[in-house]
C-alpha positions in Angstrom: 0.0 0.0 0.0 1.3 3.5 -0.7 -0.6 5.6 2.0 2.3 5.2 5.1 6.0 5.6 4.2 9.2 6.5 5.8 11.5 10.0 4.6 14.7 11.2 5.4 15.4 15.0 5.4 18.4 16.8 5.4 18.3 20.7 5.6 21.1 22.5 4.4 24.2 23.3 5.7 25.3 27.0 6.4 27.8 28.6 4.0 31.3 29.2 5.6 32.3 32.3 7.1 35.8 33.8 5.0 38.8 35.6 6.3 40.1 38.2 4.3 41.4 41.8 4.7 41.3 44.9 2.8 44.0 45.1 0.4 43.9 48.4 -1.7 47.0 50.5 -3.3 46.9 53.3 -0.9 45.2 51.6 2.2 48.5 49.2 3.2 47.0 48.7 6.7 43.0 47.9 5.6 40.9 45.8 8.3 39.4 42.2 7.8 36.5 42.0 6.1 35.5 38.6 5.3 32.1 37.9 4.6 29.7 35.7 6.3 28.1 32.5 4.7 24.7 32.1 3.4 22.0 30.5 5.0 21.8 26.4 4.4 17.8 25.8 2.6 15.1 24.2 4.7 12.9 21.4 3.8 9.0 22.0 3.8 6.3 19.7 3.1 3.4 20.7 1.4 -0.2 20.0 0.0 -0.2 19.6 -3.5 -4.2 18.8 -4.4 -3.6 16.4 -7.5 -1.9 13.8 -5.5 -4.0 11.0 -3.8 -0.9 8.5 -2.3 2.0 8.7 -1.4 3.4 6.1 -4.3 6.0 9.2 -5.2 7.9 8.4 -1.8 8.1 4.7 -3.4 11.4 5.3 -5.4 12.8 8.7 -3.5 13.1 8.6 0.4 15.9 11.0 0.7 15.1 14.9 0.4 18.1 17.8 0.7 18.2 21.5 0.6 20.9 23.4 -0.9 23.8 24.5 0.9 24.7 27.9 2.0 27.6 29.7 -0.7 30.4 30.6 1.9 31.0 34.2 2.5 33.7 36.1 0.5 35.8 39.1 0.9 34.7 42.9 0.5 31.9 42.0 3.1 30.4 40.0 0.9 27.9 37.4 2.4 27.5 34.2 0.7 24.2 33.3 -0.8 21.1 31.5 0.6 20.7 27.7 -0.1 18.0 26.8 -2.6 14.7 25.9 0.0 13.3 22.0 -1.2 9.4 21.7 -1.1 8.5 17.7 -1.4 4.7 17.4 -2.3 2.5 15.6 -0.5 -1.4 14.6 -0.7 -4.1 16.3 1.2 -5.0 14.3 4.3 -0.9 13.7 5.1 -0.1 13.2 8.4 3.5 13.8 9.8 4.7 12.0 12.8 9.3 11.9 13.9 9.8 8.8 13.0 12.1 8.1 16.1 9.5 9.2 18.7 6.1 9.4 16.9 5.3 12.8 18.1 2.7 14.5 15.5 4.5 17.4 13.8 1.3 18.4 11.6 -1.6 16.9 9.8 -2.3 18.7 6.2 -5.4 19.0 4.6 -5.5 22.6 3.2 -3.8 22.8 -0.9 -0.5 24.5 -0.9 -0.6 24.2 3.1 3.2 23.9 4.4 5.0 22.5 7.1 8.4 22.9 7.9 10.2 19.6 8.9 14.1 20.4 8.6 15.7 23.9 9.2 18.4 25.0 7.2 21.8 26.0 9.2 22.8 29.3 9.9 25.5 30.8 7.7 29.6 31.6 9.5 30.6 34.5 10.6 33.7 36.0 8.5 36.8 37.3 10.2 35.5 41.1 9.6 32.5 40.1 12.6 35.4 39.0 15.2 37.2 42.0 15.5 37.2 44.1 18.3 39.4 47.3 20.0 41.8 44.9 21.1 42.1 42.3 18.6 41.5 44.4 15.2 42.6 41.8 13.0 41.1 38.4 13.5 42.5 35.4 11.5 39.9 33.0 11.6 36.1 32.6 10.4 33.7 30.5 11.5 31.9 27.1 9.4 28.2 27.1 8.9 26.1 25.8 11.1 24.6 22.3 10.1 21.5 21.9 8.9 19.0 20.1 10.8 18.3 16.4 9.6 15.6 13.5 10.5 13.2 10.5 9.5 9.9 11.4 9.3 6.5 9.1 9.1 4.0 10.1 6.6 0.8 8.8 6.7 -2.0 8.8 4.4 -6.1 10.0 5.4 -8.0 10.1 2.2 -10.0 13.4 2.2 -13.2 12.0 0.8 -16.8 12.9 1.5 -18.0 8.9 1.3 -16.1 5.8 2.0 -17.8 2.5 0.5 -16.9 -0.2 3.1 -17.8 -3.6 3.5 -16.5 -7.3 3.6 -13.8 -8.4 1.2 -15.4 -9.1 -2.4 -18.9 -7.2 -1.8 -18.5 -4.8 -4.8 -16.6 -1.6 -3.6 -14.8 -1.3 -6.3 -17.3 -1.9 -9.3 -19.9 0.5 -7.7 -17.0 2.8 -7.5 -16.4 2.5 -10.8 -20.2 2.4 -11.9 -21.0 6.0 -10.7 -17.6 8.1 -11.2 -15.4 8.0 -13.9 -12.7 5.4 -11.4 -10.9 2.3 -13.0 -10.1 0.6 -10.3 -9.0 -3.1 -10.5 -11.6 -5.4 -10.0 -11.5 -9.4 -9.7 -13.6 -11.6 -8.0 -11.6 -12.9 -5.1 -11.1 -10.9 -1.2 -8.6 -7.8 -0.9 -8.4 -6.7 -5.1 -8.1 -3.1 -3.5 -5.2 -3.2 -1.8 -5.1 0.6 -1.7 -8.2 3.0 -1.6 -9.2 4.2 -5.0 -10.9 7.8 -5.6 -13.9 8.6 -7.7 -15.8 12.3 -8.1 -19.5 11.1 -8.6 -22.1 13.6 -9.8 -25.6 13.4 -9.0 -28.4 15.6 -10.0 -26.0 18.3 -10.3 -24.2 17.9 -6.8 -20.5 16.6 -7.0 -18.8 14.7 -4.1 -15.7 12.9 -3.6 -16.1 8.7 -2.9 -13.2 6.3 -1.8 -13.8 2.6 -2.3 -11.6 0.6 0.6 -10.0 -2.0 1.0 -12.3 -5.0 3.1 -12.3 -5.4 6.7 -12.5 -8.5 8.7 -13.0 -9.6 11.8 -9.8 -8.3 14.2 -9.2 -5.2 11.7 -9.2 -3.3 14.8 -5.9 -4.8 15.4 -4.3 -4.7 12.5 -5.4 -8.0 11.3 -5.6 -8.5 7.1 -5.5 -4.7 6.1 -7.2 -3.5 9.0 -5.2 0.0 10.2 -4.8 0.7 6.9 -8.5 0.7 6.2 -9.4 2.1 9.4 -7.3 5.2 9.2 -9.0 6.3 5.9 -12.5 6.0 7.5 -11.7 8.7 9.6 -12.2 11.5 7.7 -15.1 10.5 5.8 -18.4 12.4 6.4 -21.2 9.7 4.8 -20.6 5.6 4.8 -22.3 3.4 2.1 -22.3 0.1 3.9 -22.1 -2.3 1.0 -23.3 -6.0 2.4 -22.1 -8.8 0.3 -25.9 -10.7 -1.1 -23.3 -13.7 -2.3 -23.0 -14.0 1.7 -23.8 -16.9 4.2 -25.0 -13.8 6.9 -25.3 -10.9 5.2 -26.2 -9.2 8.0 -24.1 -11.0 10.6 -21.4 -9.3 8.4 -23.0 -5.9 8.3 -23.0 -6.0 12.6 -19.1 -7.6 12.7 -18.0 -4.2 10.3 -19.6 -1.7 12.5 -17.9 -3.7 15.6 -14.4 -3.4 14.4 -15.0 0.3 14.0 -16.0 1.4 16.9 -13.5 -0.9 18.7 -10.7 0.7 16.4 -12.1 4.8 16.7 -15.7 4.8 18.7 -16.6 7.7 16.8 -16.4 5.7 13.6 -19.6 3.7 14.4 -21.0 7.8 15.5 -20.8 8.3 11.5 -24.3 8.3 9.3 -24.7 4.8 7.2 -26.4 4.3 3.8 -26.7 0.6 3.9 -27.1 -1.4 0.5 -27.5 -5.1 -0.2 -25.3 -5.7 -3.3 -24.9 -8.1 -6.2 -29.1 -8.8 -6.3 -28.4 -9.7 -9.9 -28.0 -13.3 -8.2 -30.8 -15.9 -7.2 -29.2 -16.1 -3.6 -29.3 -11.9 -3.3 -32.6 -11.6 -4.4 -34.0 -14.2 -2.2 -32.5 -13.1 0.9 -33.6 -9.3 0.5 -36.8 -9.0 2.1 -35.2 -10.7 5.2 -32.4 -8.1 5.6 -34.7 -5.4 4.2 -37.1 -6.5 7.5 -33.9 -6.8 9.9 -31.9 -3.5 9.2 -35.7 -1.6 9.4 -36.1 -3.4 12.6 -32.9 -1.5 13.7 -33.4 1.8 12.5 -31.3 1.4 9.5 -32.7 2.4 5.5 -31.3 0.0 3.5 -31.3 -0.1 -0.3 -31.1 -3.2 -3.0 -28.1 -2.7 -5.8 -26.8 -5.0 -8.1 -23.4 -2.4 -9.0 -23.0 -5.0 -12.3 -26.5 -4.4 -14.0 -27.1 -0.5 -12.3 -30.4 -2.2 -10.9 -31.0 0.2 -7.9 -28.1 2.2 -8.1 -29.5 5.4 -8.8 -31.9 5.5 -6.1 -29.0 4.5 -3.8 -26.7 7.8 -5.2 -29.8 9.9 -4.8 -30.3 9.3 -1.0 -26.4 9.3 -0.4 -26.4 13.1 -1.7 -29.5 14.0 0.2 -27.9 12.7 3.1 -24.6 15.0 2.3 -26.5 18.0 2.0 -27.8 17.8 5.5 -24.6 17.0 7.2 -22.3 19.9 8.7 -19.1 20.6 6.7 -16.3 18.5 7.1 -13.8 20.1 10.4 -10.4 20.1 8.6 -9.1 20.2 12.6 -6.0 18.0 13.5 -7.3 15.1 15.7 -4.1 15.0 17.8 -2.8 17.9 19.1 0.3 18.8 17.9 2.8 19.2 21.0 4.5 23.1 21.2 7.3 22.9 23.3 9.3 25.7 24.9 12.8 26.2 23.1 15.1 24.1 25.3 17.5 25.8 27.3 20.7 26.3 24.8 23.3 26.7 27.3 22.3 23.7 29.4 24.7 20.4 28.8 25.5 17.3 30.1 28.4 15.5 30.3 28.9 11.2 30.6 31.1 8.8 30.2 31.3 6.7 26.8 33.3 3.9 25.9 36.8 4.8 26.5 35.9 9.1 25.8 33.7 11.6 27.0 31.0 12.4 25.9 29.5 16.4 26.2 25.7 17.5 24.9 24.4 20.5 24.8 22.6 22.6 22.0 25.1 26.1 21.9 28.4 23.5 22.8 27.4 21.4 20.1 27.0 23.8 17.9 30.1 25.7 18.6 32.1 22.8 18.0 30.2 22.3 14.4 30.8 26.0 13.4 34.7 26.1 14.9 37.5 26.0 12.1 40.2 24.0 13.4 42.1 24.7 10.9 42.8 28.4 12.9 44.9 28.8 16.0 42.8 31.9 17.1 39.2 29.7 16.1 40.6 26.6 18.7 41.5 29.2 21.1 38.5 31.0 21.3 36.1 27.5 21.8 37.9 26.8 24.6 36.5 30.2 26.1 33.3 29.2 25.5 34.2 25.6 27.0 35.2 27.6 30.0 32.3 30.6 30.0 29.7 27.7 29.9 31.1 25.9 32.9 32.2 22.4 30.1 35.6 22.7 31.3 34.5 22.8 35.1 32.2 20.1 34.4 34.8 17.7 32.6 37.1 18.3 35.6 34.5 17.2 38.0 33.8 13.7 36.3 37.3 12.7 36.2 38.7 13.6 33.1 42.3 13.2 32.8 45.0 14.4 30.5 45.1 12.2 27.2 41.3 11.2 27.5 39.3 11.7 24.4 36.1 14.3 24.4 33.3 14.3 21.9 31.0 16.8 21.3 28.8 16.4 18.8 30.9 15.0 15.6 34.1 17.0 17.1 36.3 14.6 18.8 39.2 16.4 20.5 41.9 15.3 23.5 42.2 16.6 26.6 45.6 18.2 27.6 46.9 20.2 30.5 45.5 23.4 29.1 41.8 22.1 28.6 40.9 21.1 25.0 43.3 20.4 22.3 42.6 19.7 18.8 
């Protein structure tokens, strides 16, 4: 099925910051003035209304923005990375693939979500100096981009799902009253991914989604039971399509409605056109009056179809957009709540023991050792500062550390001398 897949993003990297100094004929003694890098691109999703799966995700999983240009002299700053915008069908659902947590649902066309920031661009030499260092020699590397797996998952947006047992005719009464091909056989589970039809009924236009058969245990993911069940949710009308080739026509119409409300109570909350299908047979026909009598005896219309001849059909599409008209628009509201954290403290680490090393996290330390040059005396100098001004240094000291002793922090692995931190 092509409606839940896994991406990886990358956001891009910030450009590099340059070191350079102003060199003219009759200014011998000109000042730095390195520029800083450009901005790395970030990576949005968003709602493109002609797509109904997520089949484009089949053959491309990996999504990168451009990286920053690095900064260059005269003050000049690098340019901005090119932004990456991967498509995605109305009705997506984006969870972190590592914890779960919902990052957005998106329903609305050209509605956007930003999953991957780019990095921030490096300063140049020309931002470093100061009264009493007025020629700085180093510059610092862009920051990284942010990168992670996301989930995607896949709610059709339809107006009316057609569900039923395996084999009771979704998919030709689908195909009967909108211009749909789906693929249709007579054996269980030919849909093995929902199929969309615009039907047009006296006039009124609405959007129907044939899907693939539930059984009994759907609600826990037995035969293609979450994958069904997740569409269901954002339907507004069900046609209930009972298989008339059936032993218990209506024991199967009570086992459906079962498995929905054990899988989303609300499901079984949502109105039902029931239909007994496939009365071009001897068997449908005969048993019609008794399920007619038994779904009345419930409070339930029903309706007669055969979805091969178009016996009954049209009666059945009339009352289904009658029954539209009258219900409230659809709330395009994210079920889950999406979680807004406060920014985590940047200047908080940790430090712990790994392996053999050390191991320091912390967002700003982290960072600083991403963005440091170590290819500069003065850049190396001036992170161990910052080691020290957070209280890293301190901290090391405290757990042990000893000169010799290996400390990473973030990809940045450096040794531990007499002096603090040496490349």
């Amino acid at each position: 099925m092509f409606d839940e897949t896994k991406i990886y993003v990358k956001a891009g990297d910030g450009g590099n910051g340059c070191v350079s100094f102003r060199r003219e004929k009759f200014v011998p003694l000109g000042g730095p003035n390195g520029g800083k890098g450009g901005k790395g691109g970030d990576v949005s999703l968003v709602v493109d209304p002609h797509l109904n799966t997520l089949i484009f995700f089949r053959k491309h999983v990996h999504f990168r923005a451009g990286r920053g240009e690095h900064g260059r002299g005269k003050d000049q700053t690098g340019a901005a990375g090119a932004d990456y915008l991967v498509p995605v069908p109305p009705g997506t659902v984006v969870r972190d693939a590592e914890t779960g947590e919902l990052l957005g649902d998106l329903t609305r066309p050209e509605q956007r979500l930003l999953v991957a920031a780019g990095g921030r661009g490096g300063r140049g030499n020309a931002s470093f100096a100061t009264p009493t260092n007025q020629a700085p020699r180093f510059a610092e590397n862009g920051e990284p981009g942010q990168e992670r797996w996301l989930k995607l998952e896949l709610k059709l947006i339809a107006d009316v799902g057609v569900v039923g047992v395996p084999n009771a005719g979704k998919s030709t009464l689908l195909s009967v009253v909108t211009a749909a091909r789906p693929k249709i056989a007579d054996y269980p589970f030919t849909t093995l991914e929902p199929n969309l039809g615009v039907a047009l009924v006296d006039g009124r236009d609405f959007v129907m989604a044939d899907l693939p058969g539930l059984i009994e245990g759907a609600h826990t993911g037995a035969g293609l039971g979450h994958q069904f069940l997740r569409h269901v949710e954002r339907t507004r009308l069900l046609i209930h399509l009972l298989n008339g080739a059936s032993p218990d026509p209506l024991g199967d119409w009570q086992a459906i409605n079962q498995e929905l409300e054990l899988f989303n109570p609300l499901l079984a909350q949502k109105p039902q056109v029931v239909a007994l299908n496939k009365l071009d047979l001897p068997e449908a026909r005969a048993i019609w009056p008794q399920v007619e009598r038994a779904l009345k005896a419930r409070g339930q219309e029903a309706f007669a179809i055969s979805a091969v001849t178009g016996e009954g059909v049209t009666p059945l599409m009339r009352r289904v957009a009658e029954r539209l008209a009258g219900l409230p628009e659809p709330e395009t509201g994210e079920e889950e709540v999406v979680v807004f954290r406060p920014a985590p403290d940047e200047k908080a680490f940790t430090v712990e023991r790994e392996g053999d090393a050390w191991r320091v996290r912390g967002v700003r330390i982290e960072r600083a050792a991403a963005m440091t040059n170590w290819d500069y005396y003065e850049a190396a100098a001036r992170f161990q500062r910052i080691l020290e001004a957070l209280g890293v240094s301190q901290a090391l000291v405290t757990a042990g550390v000893k000169d010799g002793d290996t400390v990473r922090i973030g990809t940045t692995e450096l040794v531990w001398g007499e002096q603090g931190i040496e490349d």
